[in-house]
C-alpha positions as semicolon CSV with decimal commas, in nm:
position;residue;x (nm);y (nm);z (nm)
1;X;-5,472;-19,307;2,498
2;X;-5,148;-19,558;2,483
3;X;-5,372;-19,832;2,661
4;X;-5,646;-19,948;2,460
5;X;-5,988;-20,016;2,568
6;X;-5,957;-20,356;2,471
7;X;-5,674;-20,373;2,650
8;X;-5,891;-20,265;2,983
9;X;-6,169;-20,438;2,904
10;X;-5,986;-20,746;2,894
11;X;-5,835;-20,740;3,194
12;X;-5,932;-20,963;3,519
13;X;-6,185;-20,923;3,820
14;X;-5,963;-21,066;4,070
15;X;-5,738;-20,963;4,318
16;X;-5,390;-20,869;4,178
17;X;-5,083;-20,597;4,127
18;X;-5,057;-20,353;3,852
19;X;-4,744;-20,210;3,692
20;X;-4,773;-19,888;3,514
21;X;-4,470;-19,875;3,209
22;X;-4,344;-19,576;3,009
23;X;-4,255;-19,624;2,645
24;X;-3,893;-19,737;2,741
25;X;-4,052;-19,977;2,941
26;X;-3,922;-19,826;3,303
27;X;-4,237;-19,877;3,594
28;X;-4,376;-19,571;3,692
29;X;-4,601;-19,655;3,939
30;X;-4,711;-20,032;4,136
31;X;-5,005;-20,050;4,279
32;X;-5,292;-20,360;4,371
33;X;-5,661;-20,365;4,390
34;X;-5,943;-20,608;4,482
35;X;-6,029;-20,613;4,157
36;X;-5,785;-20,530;3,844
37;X;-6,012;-20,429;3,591
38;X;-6,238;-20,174;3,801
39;X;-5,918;-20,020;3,945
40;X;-5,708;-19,967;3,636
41;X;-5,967;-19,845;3,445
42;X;-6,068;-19,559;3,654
43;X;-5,707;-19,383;3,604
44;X;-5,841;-19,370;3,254
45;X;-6,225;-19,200;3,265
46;X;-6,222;-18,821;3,334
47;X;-5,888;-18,666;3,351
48;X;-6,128;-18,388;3,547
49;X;-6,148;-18,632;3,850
50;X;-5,769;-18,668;3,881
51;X;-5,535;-18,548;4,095
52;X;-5,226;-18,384;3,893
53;X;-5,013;-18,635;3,972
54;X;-5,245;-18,874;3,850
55;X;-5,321;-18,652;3,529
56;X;-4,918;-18,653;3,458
57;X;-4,896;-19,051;3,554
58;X;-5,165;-19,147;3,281
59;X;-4,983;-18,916;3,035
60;X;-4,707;-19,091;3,045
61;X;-4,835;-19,453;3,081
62;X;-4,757;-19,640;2,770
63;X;-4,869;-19,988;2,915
64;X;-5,037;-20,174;3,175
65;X;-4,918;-20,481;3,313
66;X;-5,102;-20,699;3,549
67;X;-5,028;-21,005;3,805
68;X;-5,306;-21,224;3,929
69;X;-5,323;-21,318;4,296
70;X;-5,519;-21,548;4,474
71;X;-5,613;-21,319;4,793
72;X;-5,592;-20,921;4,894
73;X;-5,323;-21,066;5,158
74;X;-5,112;-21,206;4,851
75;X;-5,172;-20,843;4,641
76;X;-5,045;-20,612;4,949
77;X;-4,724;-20,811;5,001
78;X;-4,656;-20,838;4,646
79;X;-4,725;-20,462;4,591
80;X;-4,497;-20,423;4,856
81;X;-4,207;-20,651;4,720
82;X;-4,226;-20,482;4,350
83;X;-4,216;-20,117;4,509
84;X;-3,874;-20,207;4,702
85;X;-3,718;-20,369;4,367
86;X;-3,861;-20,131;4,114
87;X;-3,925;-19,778;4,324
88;X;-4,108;-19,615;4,071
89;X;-4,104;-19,250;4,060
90;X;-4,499;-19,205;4,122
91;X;-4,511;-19,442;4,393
92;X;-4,435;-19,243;4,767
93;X;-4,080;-19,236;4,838
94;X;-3,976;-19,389;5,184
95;X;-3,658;-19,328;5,352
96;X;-3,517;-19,510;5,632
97;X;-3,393;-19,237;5,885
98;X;-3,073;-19,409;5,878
99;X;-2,833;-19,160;6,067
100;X;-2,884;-19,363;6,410
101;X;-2,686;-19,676;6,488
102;X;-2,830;-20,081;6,630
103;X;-2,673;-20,309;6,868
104;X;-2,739;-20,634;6,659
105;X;-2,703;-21,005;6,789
106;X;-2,681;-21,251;6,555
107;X;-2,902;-21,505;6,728
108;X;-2,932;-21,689;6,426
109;X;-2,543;-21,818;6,411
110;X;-2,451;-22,078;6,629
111;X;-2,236;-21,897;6,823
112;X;-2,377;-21,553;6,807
113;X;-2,201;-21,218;6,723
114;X;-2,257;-20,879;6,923
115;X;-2,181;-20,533;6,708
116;X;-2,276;-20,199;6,594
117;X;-2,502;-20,157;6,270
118;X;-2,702;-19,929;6,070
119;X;-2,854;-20,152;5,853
120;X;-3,163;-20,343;5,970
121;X;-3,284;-20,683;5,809
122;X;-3,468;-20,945;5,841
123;X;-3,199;-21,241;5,894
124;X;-3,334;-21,358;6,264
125;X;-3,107;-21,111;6,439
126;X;-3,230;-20,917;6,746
127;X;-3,167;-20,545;6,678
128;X;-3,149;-20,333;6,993
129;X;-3,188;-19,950;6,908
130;X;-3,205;-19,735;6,728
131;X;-2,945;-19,502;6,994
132;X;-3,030;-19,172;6,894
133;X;-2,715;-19,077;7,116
134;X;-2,397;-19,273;7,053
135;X;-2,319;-19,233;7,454
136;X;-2,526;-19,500;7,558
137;X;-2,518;-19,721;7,270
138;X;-2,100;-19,731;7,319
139;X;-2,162;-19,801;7,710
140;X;-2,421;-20,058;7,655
141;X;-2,130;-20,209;7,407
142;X;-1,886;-20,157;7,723
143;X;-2,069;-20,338;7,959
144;X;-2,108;-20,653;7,713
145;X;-1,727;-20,634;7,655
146;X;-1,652;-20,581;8,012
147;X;-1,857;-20,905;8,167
148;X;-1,875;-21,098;7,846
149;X;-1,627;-21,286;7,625
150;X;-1,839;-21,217;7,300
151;X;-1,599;-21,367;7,020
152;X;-1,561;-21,072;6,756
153;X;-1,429;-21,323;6,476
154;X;-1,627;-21,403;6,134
155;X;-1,586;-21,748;6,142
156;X;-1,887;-21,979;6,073
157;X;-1,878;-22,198;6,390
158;X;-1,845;-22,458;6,454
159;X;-1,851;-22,578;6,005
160;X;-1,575;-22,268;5,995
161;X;-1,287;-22,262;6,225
162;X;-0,924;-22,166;6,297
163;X;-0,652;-22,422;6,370
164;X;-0,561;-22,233;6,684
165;X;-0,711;-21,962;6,896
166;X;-0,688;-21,599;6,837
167;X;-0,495;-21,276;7,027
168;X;-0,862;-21,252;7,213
169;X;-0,786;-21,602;7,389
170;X;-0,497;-21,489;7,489
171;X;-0,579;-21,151;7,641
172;X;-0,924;-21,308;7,814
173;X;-1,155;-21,167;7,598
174;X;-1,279;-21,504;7,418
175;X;-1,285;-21,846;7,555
176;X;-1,182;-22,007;7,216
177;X;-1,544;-22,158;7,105
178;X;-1,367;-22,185;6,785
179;X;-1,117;-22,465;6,883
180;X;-1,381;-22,607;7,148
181;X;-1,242;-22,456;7,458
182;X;-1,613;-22,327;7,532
183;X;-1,900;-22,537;7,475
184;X;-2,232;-22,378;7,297
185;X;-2,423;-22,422;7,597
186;X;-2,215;-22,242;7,800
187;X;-2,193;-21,988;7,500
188;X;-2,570;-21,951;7,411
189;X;-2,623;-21,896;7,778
190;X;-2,392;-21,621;7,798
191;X;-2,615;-21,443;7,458
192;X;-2,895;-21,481;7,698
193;X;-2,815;-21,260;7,955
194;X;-2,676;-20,987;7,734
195;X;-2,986;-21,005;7,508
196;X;-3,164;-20,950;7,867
197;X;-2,914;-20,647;7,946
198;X;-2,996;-20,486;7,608
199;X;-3,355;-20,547;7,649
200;X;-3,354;-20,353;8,009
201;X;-3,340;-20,613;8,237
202;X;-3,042;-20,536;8,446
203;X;-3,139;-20,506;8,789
204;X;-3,020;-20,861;8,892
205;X;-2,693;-20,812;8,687
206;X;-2,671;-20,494;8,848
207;X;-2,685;-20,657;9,223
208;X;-2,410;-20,897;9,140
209;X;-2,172;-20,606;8,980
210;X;-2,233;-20,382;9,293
211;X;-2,145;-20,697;9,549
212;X;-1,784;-20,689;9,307
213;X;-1,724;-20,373;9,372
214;X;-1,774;-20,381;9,731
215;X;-1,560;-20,676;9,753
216;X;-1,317;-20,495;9,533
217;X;-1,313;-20,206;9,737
218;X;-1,262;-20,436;10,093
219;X;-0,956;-20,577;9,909
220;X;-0,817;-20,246;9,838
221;X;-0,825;-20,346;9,420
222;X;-0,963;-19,969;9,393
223;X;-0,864;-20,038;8,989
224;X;-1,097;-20,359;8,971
225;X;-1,365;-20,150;9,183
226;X;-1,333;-19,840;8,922
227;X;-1,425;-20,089;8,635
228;X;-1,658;-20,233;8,784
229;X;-1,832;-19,909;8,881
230;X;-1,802;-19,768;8,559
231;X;-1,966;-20,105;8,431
232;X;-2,296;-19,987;8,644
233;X;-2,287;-19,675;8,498
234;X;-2,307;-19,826;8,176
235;X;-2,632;-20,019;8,292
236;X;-2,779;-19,725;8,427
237;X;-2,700;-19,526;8,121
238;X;-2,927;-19,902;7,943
239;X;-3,195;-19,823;8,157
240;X;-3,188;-19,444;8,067
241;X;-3,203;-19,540;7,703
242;X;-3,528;-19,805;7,673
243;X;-3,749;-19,746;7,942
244;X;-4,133;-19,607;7,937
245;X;-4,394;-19,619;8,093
246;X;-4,557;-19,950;8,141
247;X;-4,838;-20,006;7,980
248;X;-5,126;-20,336;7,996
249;X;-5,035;-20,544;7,734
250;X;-4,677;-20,485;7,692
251;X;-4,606;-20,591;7,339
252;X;-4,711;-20,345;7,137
253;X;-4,592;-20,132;6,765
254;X;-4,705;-19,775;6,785
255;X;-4,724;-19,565;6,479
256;X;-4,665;-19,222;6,443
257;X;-4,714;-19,029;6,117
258;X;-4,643;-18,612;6,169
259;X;-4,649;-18,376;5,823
260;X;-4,594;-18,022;5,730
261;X;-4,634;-17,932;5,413
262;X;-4,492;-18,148;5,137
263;X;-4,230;-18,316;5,432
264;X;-4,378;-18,570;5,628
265;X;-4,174;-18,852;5,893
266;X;-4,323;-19,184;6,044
267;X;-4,202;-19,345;6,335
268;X;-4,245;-19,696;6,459
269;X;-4,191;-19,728;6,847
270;X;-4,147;-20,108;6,958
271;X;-4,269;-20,132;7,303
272;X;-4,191;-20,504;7,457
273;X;-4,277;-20,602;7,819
274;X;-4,330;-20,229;7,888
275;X;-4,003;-20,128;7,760
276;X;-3,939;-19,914;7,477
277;X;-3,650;-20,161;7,296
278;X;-3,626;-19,903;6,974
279;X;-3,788;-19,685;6,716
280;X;-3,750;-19,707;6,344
281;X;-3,743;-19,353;6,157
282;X;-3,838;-19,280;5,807
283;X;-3,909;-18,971;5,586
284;X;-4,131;-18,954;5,310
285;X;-4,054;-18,796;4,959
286;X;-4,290;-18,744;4,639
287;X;-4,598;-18,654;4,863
288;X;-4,772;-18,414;4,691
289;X;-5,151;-18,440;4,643
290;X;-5,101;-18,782;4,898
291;X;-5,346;-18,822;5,099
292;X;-5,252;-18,909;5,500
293;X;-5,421;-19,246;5,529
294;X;-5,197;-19,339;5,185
295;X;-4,876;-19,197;5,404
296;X;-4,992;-19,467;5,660
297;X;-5,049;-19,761;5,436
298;X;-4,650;-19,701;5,251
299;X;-4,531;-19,730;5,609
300;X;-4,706;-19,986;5,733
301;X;-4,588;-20,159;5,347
302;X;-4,241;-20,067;5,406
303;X;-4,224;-20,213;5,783
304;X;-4,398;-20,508;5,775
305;X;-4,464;-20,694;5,457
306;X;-4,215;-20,795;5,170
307;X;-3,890;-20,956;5,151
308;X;-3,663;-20,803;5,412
309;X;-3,915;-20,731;5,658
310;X;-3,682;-20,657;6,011
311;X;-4,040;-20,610;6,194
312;X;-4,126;-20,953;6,086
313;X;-3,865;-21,102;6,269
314;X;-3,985;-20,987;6,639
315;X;-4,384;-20,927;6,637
316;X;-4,603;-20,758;6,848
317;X;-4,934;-20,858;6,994
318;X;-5,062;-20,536;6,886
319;X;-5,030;-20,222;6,612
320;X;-5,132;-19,929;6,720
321;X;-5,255;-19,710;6,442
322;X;-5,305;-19,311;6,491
323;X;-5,596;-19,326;6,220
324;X;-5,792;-19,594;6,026
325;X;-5,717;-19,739;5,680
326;X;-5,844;-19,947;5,448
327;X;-5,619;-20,290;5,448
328;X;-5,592;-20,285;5,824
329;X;-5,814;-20,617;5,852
330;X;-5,576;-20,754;5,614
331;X;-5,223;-20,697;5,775
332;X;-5,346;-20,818;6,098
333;X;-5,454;-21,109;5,926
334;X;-5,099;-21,163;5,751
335;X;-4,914;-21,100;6,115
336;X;-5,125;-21,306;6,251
337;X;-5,006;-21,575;5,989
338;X;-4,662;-21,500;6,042
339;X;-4,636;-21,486;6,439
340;X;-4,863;-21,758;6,483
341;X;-5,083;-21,624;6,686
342;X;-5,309;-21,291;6,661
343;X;-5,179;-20,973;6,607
344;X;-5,458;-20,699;6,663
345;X;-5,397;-20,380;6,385
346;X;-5,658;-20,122;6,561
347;X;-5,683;-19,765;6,616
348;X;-5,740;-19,722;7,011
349;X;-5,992;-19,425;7,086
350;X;-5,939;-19,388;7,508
351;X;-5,743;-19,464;7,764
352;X;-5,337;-19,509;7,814
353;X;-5,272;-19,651;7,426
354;X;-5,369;-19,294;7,332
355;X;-5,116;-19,177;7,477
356;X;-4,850;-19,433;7,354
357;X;-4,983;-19,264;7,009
358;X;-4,965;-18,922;7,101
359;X;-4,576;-19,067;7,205
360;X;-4,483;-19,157;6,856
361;X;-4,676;-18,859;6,707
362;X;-4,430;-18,661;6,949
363;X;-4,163;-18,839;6,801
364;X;-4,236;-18,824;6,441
365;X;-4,284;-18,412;6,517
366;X;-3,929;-18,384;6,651
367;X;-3,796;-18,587;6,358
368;X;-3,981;-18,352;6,100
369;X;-3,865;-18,070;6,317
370;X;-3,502;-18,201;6,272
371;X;-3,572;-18,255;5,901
372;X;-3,697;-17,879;5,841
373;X;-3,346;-17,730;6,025
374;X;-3,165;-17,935;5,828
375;X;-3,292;-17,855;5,532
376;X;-3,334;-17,437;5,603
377;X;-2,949;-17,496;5,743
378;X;-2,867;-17,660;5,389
379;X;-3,078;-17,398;5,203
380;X;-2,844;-17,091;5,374
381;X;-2,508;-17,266;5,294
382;X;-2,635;-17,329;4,963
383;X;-2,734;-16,935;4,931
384;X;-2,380;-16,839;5,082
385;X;-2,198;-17,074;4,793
386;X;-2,410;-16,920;4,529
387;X;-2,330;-16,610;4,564
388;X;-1,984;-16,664;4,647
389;X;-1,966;-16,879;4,282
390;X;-2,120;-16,594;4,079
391;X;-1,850;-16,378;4,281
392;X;-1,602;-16,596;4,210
393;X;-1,662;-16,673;3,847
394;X;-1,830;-16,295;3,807
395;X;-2,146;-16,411;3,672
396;X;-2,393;-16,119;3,582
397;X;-2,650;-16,337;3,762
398;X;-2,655;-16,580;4,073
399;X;-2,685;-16,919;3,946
400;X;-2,950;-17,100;4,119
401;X;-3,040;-17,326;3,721
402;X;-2,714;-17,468;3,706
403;X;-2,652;-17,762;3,457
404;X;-2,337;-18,027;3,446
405;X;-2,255;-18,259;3,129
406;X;-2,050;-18,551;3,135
407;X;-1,970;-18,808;2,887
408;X;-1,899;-19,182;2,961
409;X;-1,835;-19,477;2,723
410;X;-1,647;-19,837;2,760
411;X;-1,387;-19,850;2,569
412;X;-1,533;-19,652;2,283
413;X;-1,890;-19,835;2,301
414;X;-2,179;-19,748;2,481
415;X;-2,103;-19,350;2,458
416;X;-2,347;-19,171;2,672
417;X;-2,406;-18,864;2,844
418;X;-2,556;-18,690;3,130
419;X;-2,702;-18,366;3,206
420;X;-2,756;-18,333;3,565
421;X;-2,968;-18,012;3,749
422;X;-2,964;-17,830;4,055
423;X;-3,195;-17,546;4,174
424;X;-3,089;-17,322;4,417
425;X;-2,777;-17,519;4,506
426;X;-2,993;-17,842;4,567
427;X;-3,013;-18,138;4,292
428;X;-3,347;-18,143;4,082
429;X;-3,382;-18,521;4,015
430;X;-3,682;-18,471;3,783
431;X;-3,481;-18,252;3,534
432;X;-3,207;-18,472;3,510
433;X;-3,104;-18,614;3,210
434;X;-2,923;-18,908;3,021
435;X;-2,868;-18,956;2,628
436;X;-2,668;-19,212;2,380
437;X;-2,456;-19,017;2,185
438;X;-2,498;-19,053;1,791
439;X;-2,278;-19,079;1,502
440;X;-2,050;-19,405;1,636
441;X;-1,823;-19,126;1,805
442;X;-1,664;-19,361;2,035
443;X;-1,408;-19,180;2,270
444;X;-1,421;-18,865;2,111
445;X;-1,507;-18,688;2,427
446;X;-1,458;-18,348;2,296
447;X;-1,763;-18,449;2,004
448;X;-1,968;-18,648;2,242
449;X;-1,981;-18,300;2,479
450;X;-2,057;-18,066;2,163
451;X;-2,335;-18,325;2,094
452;X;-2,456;-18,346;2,425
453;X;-2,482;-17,938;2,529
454;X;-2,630;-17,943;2,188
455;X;-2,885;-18,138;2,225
456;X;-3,007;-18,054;2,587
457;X;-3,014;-17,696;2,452
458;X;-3,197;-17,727;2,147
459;X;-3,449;-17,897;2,349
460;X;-3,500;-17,701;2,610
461;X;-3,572;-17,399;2,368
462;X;-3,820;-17,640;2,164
463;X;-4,022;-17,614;2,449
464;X;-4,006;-17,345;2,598
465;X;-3,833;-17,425;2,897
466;X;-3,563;-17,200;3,127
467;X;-3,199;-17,188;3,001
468;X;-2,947;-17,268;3,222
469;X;-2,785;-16,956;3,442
470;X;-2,460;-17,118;3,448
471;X;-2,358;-17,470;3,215
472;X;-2,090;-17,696;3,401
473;X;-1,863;-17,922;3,185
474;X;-1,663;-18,212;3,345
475;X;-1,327;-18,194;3,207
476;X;-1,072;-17,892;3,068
477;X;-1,008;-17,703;2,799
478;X;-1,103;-17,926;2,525
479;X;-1,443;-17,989;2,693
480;X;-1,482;-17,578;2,776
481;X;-1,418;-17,493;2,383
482;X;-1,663;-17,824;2,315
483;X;-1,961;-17,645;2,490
484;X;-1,872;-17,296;2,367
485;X;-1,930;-17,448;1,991
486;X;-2,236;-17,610;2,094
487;X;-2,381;-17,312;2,227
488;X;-2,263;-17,082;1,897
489;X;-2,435;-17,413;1,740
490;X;-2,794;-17,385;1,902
491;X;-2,742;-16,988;1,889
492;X;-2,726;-16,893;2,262
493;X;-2,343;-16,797;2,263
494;X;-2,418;-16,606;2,593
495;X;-2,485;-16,854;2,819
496;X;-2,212;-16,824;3,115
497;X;-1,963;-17,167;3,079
498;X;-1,704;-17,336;3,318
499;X;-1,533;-17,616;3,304
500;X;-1,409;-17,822;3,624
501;X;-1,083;-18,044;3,533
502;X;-1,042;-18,339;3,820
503;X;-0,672;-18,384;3,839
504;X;-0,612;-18,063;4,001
505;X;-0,967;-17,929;4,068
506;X;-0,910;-17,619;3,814
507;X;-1,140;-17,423;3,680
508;X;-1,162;-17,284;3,338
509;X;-1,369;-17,027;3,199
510;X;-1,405;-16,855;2,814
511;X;-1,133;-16,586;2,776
512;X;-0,921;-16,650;3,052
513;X;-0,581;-16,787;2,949
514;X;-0,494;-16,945;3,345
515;X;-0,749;-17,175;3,517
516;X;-0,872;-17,059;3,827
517;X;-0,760;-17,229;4,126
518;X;-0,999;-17,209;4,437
519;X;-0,911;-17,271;4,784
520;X;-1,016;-17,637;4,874
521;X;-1,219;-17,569;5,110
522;X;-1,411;-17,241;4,958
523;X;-1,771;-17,314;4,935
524;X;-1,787;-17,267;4,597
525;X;-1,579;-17,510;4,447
526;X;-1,762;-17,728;4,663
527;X;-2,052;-17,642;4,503
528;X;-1,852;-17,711;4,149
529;X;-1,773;-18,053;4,275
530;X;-2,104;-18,190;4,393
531;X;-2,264;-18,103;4,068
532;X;-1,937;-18,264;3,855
533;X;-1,962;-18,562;4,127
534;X;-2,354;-18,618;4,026
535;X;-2,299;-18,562;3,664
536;X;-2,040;-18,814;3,631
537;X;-2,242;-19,086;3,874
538;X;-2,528;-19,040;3,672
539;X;-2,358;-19,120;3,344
540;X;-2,187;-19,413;3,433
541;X;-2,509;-19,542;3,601
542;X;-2,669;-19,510;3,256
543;X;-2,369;-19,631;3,079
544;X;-2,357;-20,002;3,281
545;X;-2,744;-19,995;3,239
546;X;-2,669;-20,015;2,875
547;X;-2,360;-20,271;2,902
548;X;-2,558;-20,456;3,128
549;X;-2,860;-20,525;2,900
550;X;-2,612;-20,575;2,640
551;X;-2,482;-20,845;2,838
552;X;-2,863;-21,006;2,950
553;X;-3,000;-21,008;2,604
554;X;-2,647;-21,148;2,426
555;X;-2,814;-21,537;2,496
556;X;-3,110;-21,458;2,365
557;X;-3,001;-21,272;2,049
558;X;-2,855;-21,594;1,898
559;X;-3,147;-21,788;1,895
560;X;-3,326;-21,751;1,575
561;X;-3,644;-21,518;1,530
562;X;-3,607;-21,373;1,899
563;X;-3,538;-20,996;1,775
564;X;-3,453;-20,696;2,020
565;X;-3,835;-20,642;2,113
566;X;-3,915;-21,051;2,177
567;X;-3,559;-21,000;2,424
568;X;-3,723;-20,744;2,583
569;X;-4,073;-20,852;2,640
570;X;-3,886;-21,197;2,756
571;X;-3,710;-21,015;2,996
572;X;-3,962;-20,782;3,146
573;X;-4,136;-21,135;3,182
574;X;-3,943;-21,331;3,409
575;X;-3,656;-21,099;3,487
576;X;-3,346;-21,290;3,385
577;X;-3,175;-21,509;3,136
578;X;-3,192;-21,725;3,394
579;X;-3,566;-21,679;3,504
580;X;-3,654;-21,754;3,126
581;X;-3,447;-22,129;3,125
582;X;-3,625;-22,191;3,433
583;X;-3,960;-22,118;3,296
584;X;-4,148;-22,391;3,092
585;X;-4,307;-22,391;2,740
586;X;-4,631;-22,295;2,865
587;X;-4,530;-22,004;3,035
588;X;-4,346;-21,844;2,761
589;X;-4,575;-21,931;2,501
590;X;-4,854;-21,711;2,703
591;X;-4,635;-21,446;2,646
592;X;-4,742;-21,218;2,348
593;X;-4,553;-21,248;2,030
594;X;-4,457;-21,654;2,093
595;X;-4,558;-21,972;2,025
596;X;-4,529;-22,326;2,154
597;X;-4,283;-22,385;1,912
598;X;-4,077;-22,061;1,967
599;X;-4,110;-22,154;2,317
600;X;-3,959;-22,485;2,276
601;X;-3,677;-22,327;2,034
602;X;-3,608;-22,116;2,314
603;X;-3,554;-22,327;2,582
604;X;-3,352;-22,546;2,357
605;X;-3,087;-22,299;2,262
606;X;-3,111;-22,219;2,599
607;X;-2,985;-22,598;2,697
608;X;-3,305;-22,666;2,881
């Protein structure tokens, strides 16, 4: 066991966060607990009693790191923080749904912006959304431009401005706040309606646009009384969009959760003043042997606690929950502390809030439902590309293991490579690969590739493990013959080969004197390309990793006795060069390994 029972026996009763570390020091899972010691030390009693994600977790677990809090409140916000920076690969997986766009308004800004956006934070915008049609959303977008003069400049008004209006002055659609020719009065008041069209409320703006018409129409301005009828068509189209059902209460958050399998989609619905204003989407990943109720508690995480919160910035009075769990108490209690006033997080057994649930469980089906088309659509192109590559490259089998190497170094340093899998046409993120390259062979690529096949080979047949039914090579020839000697090398000279060259998107097989050349838009090479395009994304990723830390730790390499492990454990500390100078002596000398004189040292060569 890489965690000693010292190590658990020493660690505290209280309320905290635990990090979970592999060998290389990576976190492979976050997680909190009432109390640290009882919690941690149960992934390491029976292995029996585990689940087999849990087995495989504590296999790998080479250390256990752990952050005091003072409350439960304090752990499940932190938890929730460290999950977003670090996603571990054993935590749940959460994916915004973000295909659908927002209408945000920057309410926040002085003079407030009006635009289209898919990304959704917590920055004291209103978000209005999400349009799961793009119909409405661009009519709700042509009423504001239609009745409002919404400035679309970037300007930081009024400390930010032009010396002279803009074309939209000039052509009516701004009145110049910029250069003072509106006043933000007159301008904030103006936000307030269209917040109050985007939120539903249109019937009195309605009245007013219908009386324009009419008089439009009386004055024969049959253009004028066109726009403005297509402006109420936009309203209606508003209306269409948001509204439900009213309900008692009005401000509410219902949660749906719907799964199938190993796929399962939340949804959040935010219901204000009886009017459905939007619905946050997300899809879960890594959810096998998950529990439901832990489904629920990484959505409820995800939406409302941690740094970047959107939900935070517009609370209900009420969460609706379609089953218990066990922090419930606690995030009403933390909502509560951020709205100001209560914010009930119950499960409602009868009556019309039932059926708001049995709403978002409707609408987390239908997103699931979408999810499983998609993904039997993607699974029948994929089959139609396979076989038209093994076609195509006459393969004796269809290749549903294929593997793809690249090599990427700066400047000769840093040489790495990648070996990247798919199954089945789809990527396999668990089998992919990186390595450093050994032997100092700088930009040799054609070396670093032999190495690299080499390598992945040999291990694969170490232990057992599938070979490859076709091996993908970014580059040309040089690369091809590179991978042909590594596989006469590891003794598996059979193994089908092609190499994809960028420039002109060739092909280039073993024996064949001319590349082939597919069509650009045969499946096939499409195929080829996705796998080359994640290969080489996957190596440079790992190659700036390693510049990167070269880069953190340079500081604290010159200071005498801090060695590549002290740099590390400094690091993983406080998370910066500049988190360690801002640190004092204390703090660092409760780090293992220092002193209050190394501490001091530190922070001197530092220039604290």
């Amino acid at each position: 066991m890489a965690v000693s029972r010292e190590t658990l026996a020493s660690l505290s009763t209280r309320p905290g966060v635990y990090l979970f570390r592999d060998a290389r020091g990576e976190v492979l899972y976050v997680g909190k607990a009432k109390s640290l010691r009882h919690r941690v030390r149960s992934y390491f009693g029976r292995a029996s009693q585990l689940s087999p994600k849990n087995r495989e977790l504590v296999r790998q677990v080479d250390s256990v790191e752990t952050i005091v809090v003072g409350s439960e409140a304090e752990a499940l916000i932190l938890e929730a923080n460290l999950i977003k920076e670090h996603r571990p690969r054993f935590n749940i997986l959460l994916r915004d749904d973000k295909r659908y766009p927002y209408i945000k308004v920057t309410l926040a800004e002085a003079f407030p912006r009006v635009y289209v956006t898919r990304r959704v934070i917590n920055d004291g915008s209103r978000y209005f959304g999400p349009y799961t049609s793009v119909g409405p959303m661009r009519q709700a977008l042509e009423v504001v431009k239609r009745l409002h003069t919404v400035r679309s400049c970037r300007y930081r008004l009024p400390t930010e401005a032009p010396d002279r209006p803009c074309l939209d002055y000039h052509i009516g659609r701004c009145k110049a706040p910029c250069v003072g020719l509106q006043s933000a009065e007159e301008y904030r008041a103006m936000i307030d309606e269209i917040v109050g069209i985007l939120e539903g409320d249109t019937e009195e703006l309605r009245a007013r646009v219908e009386a324009q018409m009419r008089d439009a129409a009386e004055r024969l301005d049959f253009e004028a009384a066109a726009r403005f009828r297509d402006v109420l068509a936009g309203l209606d189209a508003i209306a269409r969009e948001q509204r439900v059902h009213r309900t008692q209460g009005g401000d509410l958050d219902v949660v749906g959760i719907a799964r199938d399998g190993a796929l399962a989609a939340g949804v959040v619905l935010r219901i204000r003043n009886g009017l459905l204003l939007g619905r946050s989407a997300h899809r879960f990943g890594r959810i096998e042997d998950v529990e439901d109720v832990e489904l629920l508690a990484s959505l409820l995480s995800r939406t409302y606690l941690g740094s970047g919160g959107a939900a935070l910035a517009d609370l209900p009075r009420e969460v609706l929950l379609p089953q218990d769990y066990p922090d419930q108490e606690v995030l009403g209690e933390i909502l509560t502390r951020e709205a100001g006033r209560r914010v009930r997080v119950h499960r409602p057994r009868r009556g019309e809030k039932v059926r708001l649930l049995q709403l978002a469980e409707d609408n987390a089906r239908q997103l699931l439902e979408d999810r499983v088309a998609a993904l039997q659509a993607a699974t029948d192109r994929a089959e139609e590309a396979l076989y038209s590559l093994q076609e195509e490259l006459d393969l004796k089998v269809v290749p549903r293991f294929m593997v793809c190497f690249d090599v990427s170094h700066t400047r000769g340093t840093e040489t790495v490579a990648s070996a990247v899998a798919f199954e089945n046409g789809e990527p396999r993120r668990g089998l992919y690969r990186h390595m450093r390259i050994r032997g100092g062979r700088g930009n040799d690529d054609f070396a670093s590739m032999r190495q690299a096949v080499a390598r992945y080979l040999r291990r694969r047949m170490d232990e057992g493990e599938r070979l490859p039914d076709l091996i993908v090579v970014d580059g040309g020839k040089g690369q091809l013959s590179a991978a042909l000697d590594a596989l006469e090398e590891v003794g598996v000279p059979q193994l089908p080969v092609a190499a994809l060259a960028k420039r002109e998107e060739e092909v280039f097989l073993p024996g064949r004197a001319r590349p082939l050349k597919l069509d650009r838009r045969h499946r096939a090479l499409h195929l080829l390309q996705r796998i080359r395009d994640e290969a080489h994304r996957f190596a440079l990723r790992y190659n700036r990793k390693l510049r990167g830390k070269r880069t953190l730790t340079s500081e604290l390499a010159e200071i005498p006795g801090i060695g590549p492990r002290r740099q590390q454990v400094l690091l993983r500390r406080f998370g910066s060069v500049r988190g360690v100078k801002e640190a004092t002596p204390e703090e660092i000398a409760r780090v293992p390994g220092f002193s209050e004189a190394l501490a001091s040292r530190v922070l001197t060569y530092l220039g604290r």
